[in-house]
Backbone as a ProteinNet text record, in pm:
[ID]
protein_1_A
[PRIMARY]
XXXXXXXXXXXXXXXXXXXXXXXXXXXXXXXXXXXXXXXXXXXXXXXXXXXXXXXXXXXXXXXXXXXXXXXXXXXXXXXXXXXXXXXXXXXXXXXXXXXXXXXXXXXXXXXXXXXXXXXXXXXXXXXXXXXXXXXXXXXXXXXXXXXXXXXXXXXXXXXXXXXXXXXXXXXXXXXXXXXXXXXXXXXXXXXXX
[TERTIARY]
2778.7	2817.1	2968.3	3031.9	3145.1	3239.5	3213.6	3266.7	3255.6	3187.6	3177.9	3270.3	3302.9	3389.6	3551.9	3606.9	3747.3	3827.8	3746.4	3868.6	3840.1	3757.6	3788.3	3910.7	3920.7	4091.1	4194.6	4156.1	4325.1	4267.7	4198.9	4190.6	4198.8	4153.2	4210.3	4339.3	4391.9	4560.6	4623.9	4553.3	4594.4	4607	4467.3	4439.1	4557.5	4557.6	4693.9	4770	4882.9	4957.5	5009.9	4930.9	4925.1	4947.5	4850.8	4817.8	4953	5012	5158.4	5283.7	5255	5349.2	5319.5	5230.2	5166.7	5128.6	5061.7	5076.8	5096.4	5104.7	5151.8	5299.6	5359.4	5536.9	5518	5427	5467	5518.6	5615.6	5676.1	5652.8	5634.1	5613.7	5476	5389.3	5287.6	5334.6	5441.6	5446.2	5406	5500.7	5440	5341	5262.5	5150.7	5043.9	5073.6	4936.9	5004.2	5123.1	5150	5098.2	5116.7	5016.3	4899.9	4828.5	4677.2	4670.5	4731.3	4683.7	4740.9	4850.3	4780.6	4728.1	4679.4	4588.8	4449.2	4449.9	4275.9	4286.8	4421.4	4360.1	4405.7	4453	4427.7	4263.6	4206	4036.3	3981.6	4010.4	3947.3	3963	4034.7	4077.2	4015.2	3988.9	3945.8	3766.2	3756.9	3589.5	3520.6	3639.9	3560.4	3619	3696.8	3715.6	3540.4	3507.1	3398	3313.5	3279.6	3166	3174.4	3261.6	3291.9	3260.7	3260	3258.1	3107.5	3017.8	2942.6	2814.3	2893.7	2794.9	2833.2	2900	2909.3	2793.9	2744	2619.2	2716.5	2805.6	2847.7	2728.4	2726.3	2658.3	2713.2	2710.7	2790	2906.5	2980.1	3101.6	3184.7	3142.8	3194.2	3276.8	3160.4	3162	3234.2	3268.3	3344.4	3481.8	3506.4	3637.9	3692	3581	3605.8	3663.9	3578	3617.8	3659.9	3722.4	3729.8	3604.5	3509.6	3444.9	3447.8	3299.1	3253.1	3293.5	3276.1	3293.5	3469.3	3537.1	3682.8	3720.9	3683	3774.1	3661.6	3583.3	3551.9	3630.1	3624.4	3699.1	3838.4	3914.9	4103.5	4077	3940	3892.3	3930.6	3873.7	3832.1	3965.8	4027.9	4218.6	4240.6	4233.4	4388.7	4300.7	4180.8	4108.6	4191.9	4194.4	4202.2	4381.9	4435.8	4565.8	4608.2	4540.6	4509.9	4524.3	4388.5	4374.8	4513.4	4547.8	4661.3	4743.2	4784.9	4884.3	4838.4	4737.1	4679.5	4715.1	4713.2	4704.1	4548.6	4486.5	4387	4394.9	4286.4	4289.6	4266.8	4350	4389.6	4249.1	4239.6	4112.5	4070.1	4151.4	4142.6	4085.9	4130.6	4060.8	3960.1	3903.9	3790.5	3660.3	3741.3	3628.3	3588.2	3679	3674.5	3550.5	3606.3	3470.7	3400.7	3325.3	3200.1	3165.8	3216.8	3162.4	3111.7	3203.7	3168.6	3085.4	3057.6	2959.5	2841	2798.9	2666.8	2583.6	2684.2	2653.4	2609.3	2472.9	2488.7	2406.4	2395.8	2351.7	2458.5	2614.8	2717.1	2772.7	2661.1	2714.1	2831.1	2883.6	3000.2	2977.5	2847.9	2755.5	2734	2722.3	2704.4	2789.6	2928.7	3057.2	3147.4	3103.7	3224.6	3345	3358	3447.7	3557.9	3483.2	3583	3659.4	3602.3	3650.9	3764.6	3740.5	3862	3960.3	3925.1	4066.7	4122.2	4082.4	4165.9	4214.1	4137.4	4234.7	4403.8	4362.5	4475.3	4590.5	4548.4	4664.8	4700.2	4646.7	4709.1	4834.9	4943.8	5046.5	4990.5	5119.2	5073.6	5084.4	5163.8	5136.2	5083.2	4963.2	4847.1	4796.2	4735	4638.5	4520.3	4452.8	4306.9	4218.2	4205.3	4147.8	4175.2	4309.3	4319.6	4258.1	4267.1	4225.3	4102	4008.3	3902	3805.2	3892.6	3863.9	3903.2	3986.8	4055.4	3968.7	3907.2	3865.6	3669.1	3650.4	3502.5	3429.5	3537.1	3410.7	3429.7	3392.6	3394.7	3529.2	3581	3738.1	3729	3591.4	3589.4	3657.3	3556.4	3568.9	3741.8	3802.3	3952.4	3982	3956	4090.5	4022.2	3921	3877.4	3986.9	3964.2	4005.8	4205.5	4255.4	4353.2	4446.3	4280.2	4316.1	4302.5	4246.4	4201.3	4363.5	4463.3	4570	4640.4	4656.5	4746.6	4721.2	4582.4	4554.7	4584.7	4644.8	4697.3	4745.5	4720.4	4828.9	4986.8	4978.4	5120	5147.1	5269.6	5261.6	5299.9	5324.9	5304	5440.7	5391.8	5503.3	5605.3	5762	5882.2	5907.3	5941.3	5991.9	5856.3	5744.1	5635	5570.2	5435.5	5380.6	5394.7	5509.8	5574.7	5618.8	5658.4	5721.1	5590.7	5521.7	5359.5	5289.9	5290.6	5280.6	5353.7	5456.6	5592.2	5569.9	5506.8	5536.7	5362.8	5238.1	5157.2	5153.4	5212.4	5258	5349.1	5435.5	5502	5430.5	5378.1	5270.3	5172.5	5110.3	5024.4	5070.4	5208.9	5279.2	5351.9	5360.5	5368	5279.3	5145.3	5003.9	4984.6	5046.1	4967.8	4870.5	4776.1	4618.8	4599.9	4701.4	4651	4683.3	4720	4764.6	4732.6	4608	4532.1	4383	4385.1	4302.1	4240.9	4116.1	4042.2	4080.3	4035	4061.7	4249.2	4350.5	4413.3	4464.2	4418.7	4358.6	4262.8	4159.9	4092.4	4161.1	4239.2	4313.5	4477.6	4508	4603.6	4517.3	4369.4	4320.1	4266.9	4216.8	4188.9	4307.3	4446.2	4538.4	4589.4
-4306.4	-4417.8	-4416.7	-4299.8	-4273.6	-4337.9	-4322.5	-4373.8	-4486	-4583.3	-4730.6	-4742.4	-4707.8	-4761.2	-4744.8	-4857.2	-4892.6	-4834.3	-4778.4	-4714.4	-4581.4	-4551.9	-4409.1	-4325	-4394.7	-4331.8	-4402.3	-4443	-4506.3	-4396.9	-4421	-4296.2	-4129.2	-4141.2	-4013.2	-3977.9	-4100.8	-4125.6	-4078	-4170.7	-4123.5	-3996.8	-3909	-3814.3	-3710.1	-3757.2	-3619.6	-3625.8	-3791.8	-3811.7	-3722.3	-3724.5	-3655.8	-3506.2	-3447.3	-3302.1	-3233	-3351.3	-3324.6	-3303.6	-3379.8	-3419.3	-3264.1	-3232.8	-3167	-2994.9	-2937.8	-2785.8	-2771	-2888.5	-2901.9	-2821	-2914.4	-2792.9	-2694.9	-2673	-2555.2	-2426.8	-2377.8	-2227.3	-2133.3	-2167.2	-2087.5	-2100.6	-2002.9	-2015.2	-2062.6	-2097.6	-2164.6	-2340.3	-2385.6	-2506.5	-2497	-2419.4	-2417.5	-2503.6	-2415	-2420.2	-2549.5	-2571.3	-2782	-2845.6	-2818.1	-2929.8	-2955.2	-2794.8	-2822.6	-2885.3	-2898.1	-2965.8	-3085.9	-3162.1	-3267.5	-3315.8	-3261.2	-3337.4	-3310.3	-3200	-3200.8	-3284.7	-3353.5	-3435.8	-3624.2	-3603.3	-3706.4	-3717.2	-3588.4	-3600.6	-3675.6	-3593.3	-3654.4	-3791.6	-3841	-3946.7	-4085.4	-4028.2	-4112.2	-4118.4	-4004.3	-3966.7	-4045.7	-4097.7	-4164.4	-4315.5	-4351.5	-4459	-4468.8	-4426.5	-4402.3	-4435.4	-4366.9	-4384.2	-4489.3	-4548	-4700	-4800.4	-4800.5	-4902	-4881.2	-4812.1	-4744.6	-4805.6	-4805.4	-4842.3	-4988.9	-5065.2	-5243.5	-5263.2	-5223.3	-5225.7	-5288.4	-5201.6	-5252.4	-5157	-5244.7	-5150	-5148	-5052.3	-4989.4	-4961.5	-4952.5	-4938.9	-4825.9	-4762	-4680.1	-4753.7	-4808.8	-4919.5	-5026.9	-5056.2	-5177.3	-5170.8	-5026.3	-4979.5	-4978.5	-5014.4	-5013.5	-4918.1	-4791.1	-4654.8	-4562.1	-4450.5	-4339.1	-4278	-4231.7	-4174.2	-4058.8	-4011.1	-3849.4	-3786.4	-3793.6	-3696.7	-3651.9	-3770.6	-3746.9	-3679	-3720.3	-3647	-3480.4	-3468.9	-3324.7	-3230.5	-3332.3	-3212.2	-3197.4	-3272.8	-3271.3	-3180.3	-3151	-3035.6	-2907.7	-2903.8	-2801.8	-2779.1	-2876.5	-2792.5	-2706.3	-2809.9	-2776.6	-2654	-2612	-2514.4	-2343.8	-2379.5	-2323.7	-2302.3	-2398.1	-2341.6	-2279.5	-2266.9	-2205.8	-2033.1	-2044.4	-1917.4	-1817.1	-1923.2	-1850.8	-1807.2	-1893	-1878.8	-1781.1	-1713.3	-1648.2	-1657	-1818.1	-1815.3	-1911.7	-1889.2	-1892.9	-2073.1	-2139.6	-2275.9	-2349.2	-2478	-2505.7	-2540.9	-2587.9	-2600.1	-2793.3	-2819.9	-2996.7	-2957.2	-2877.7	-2851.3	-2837.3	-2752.6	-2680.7	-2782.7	-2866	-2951.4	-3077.8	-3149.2	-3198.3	-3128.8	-3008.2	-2924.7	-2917.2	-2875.7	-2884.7	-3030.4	-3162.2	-3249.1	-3284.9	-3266.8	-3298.2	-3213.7	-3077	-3019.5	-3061.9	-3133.8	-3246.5	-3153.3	-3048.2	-2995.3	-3119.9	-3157.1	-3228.3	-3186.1	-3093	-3039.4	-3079.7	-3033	-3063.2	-3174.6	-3287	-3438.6	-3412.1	-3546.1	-3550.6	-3557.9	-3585.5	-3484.2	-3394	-3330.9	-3148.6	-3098.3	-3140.4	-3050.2	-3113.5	-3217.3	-3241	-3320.8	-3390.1	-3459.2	-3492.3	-3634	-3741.7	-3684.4	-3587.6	-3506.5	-3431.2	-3334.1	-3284.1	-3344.8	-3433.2	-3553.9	-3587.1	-3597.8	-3682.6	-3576.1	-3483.5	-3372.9	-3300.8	-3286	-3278.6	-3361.1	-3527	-3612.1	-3585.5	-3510	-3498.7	-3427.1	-3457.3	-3361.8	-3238	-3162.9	-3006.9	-2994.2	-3028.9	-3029.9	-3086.8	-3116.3	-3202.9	-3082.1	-3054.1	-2994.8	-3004.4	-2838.8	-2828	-2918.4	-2926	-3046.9	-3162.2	-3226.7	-3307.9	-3352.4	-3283.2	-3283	-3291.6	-3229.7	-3187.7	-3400.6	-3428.1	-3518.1	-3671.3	-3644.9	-3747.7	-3784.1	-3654.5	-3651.5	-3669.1	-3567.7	-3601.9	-3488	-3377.7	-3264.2	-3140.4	-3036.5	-2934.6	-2876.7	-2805.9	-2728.6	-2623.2	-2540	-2412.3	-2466.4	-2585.6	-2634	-2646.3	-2684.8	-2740.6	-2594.1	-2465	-2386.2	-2305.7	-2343.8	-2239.7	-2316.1	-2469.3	-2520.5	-2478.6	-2481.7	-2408.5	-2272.3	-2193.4	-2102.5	-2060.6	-2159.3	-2143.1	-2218.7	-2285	-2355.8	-2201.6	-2135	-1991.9	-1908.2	-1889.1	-1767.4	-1857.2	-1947.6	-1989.3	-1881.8	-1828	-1775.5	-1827.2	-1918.8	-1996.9	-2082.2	-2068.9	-2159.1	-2295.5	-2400	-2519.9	-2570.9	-2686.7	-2750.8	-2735.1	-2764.2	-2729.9	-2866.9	-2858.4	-2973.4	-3060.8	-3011.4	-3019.2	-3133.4	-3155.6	-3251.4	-3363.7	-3434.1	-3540.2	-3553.1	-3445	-3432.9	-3428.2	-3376.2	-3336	-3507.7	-3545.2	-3699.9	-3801.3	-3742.1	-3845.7	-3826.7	-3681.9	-3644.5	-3752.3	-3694.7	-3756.6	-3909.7	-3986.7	-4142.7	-4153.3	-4042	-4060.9	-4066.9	-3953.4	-3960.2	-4031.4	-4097	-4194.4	-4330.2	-4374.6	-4472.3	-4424.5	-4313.7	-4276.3	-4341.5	-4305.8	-4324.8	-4420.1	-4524.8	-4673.7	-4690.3	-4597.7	-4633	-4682.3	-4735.7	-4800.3	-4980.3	-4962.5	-5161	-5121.1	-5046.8	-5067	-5160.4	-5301.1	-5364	-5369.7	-5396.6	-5351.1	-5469.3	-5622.5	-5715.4	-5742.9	-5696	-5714.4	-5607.7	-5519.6	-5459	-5483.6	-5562.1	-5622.2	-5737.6	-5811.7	-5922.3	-5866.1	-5768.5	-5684.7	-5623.1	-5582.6	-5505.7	-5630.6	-5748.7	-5857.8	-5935.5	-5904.4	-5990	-5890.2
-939.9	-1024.1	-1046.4	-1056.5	-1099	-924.5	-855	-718.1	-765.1	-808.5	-800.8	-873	-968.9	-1091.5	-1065.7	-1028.4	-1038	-1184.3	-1276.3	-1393.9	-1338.2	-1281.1	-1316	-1258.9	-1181	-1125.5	-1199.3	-1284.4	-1355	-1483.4	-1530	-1673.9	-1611.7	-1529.2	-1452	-1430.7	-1390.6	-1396.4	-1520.5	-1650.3	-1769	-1803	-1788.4	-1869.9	-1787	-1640.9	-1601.5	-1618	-1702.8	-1730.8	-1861.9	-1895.6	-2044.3	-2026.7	-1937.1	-1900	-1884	-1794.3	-1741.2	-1860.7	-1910.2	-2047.1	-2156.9	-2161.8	-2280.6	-2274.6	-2161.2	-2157.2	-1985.4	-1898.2	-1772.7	-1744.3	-1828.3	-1857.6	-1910.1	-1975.5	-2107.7	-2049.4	-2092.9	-1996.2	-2124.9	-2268.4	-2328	-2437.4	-2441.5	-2552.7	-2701.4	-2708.2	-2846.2	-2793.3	-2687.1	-2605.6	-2554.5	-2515.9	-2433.6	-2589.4	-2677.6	-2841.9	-2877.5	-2865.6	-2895.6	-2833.5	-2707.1	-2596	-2603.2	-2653.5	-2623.3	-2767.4	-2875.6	-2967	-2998.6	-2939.1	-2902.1	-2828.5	-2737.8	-2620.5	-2685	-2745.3	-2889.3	-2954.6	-3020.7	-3131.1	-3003.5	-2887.9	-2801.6	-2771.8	-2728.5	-2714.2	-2813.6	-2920.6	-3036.9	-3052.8	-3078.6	-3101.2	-2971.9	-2879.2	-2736.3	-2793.8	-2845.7	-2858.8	-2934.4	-3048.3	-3189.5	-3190.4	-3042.8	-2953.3	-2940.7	-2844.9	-2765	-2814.3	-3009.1	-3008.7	-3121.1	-3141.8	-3197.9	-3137.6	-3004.8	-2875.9	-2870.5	-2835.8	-2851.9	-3007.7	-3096.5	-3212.7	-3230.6	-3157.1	-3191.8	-3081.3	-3009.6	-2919.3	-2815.8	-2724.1	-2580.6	-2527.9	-2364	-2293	-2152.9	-2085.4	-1963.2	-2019.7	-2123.5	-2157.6	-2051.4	-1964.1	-1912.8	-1796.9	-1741.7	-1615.1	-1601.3	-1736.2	-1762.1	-1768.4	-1808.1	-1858.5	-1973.1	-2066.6	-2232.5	-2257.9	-2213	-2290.2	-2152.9	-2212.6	-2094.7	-2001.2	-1958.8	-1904.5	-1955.9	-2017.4	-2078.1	-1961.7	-1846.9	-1747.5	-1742.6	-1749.8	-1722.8	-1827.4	-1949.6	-2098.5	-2071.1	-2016.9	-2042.8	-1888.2	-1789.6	-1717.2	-1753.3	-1841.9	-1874	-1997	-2108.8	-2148.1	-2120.2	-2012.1	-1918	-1856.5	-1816.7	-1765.2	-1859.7	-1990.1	-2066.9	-2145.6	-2145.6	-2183.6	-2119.1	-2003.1	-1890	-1924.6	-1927.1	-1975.2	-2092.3	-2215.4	-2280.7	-2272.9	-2183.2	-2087.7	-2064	-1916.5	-1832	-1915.7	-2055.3	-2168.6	-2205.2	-2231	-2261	-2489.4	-2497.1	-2644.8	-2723.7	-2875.7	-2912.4	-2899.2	-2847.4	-2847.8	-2978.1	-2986.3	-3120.1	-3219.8	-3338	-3360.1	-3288.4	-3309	-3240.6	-3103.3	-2996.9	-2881.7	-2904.1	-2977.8	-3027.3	-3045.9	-3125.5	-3180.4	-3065.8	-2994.4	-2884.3	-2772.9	-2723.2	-2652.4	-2708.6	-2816.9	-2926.8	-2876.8	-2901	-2884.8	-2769.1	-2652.6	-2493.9	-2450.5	-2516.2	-2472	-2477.4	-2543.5	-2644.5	-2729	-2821	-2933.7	-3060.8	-3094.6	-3209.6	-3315.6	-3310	-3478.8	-3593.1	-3524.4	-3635.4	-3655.6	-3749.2	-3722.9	-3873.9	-3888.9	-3913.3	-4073.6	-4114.7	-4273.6	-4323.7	-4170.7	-4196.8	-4219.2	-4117.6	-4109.1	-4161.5	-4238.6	-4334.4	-4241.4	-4132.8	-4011	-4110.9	-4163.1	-4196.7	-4295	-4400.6	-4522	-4432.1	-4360.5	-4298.7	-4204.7	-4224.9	-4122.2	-4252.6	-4336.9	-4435.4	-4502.5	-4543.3	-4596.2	-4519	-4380.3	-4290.4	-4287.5	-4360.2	-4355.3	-4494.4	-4592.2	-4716.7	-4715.1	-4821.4	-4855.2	-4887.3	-4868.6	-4803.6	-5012.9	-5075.3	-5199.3	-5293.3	-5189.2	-5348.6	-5405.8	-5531.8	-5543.6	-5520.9	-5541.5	-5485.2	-5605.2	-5711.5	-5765.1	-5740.2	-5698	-5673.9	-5553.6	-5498.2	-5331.6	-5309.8	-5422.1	-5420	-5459.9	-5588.9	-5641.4	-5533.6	-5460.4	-5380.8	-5242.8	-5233.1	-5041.7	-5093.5	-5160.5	-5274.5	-5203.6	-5245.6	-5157.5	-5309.4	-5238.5	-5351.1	-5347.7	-5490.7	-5471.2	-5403.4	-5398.3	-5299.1	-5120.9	-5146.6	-4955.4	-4951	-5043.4	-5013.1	-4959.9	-5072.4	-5075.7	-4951.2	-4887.2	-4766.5	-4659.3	-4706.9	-4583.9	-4534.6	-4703.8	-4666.6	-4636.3	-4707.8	-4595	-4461	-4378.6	-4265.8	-4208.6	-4275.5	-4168.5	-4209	-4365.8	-4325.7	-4225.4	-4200.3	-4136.5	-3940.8	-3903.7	-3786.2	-3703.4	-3609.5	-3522.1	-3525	-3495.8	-3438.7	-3595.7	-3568.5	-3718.3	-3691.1	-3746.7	-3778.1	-3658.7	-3658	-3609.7	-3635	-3537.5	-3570.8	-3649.3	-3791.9	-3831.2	-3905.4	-3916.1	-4002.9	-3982	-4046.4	-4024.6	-3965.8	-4004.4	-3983.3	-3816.4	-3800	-3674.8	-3556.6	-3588.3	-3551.4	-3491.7	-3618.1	-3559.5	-3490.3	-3526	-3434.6	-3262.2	-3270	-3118.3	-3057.6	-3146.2	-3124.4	-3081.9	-3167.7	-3173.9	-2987.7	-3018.4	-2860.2	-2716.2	-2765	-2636.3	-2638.6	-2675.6	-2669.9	-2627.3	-2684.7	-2621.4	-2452.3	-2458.2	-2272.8	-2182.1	-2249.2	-2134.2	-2158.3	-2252.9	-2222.6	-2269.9	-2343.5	-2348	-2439.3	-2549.5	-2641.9	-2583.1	-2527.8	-2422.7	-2302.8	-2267.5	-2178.3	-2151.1	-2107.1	-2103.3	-1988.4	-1975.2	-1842.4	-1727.4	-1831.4	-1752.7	-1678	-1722.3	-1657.5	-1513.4	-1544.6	-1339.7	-1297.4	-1359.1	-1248	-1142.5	-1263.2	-1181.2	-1078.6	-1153.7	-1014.5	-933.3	-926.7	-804.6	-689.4	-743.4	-675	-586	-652	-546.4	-405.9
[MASK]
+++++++++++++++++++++++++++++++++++++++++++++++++++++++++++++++++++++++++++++++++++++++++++++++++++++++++++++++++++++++++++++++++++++++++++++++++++++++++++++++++++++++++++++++++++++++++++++++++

């Protein structure tokens, strides 16, 4: 099926575009653990694409070129997993959770493990408080202060230039690959002339 389909070599295109951009260069394990995390929170972010497209009731969305292909986002997984490796540094938790998903782990829906609560906590200031935080996101104050101790206990520490910078780079690369003004119908009409 995947032979039939005219995207799959352009999202393929994408995803190495990125690969390239992100732990493709990396000469050092401090770049190697940036790359793979944003290209984890690029997975992510393609995934809950996916399954948005997915719950308005499209069907073939794969075929059509709506969304990326499960197969493609799990083997660019599987590279940047792999570069990880060679780096020989711990893969970020955004990787992490990306493979959990492509693996078709679903015991841990996004009720159990708390998803949306920890995305939003992550975009919080690093100085809210844990009640506040607790009261803002609507979970328990234990869950906050585990959750922040799980960013101290990091190997690598934070971005150079902090959060902010974290997203700036994210925002960049995503405007590299195009995939957010990627529409299907206009390569169909450049593959037809």
């Amino acid at each position: 099926m995947e032979k039939n389909n005219p995207y799959f070599e352009i999202y393929d295109e994408i995803f190495f575009f990125l690969w390239d951009v992100t732990t493709g260069i990396a000469v050092s394990k401090r770049e190697a653990y940036k790359g793979a995390r944003l290209y984890g929170e690029f997975l992510l972010s393609e995934i809950s694409r996916y399954e948005q497209v997915k719950k308005e009731g499209g069907h073939a969305i794969e075929r059509h070129g709506l969304v990326a292909p499960m197969s493609i986002m799990t083997a660019w997984a599987f590279n940047v997993l792999e570069d990880c490796h060679e780096h020989r540094i711990t893969p970020p938790l955004e990787l992490c959770h990306a493979i959990y998903y492509l693996m078709g782990c679903k015991h841990l829906n996004p009720k159990r493990g708390k998803y949306k609560e920890r995305e939003a906590f992550s975009k919080l200031s690093r100085n809210v408080g844990i009640r506040e935080a607790s009261r803002e996101i609507g979970v328990n104050p234990t869950t906050i202060l585990r959750w922040k101790s799980e960013l101290k206990q990091r190997h690598y520490p934070e971005f150079p230039g902090g959060e902010d910078a974290r997203v700036e780079e994210y925002q960049r690369l995503r405007k590299m690959t195009n995939v957010d003004e990627f529409y299907p119908m206009r390569w169909r009409v450049l593959r037809k002339k």
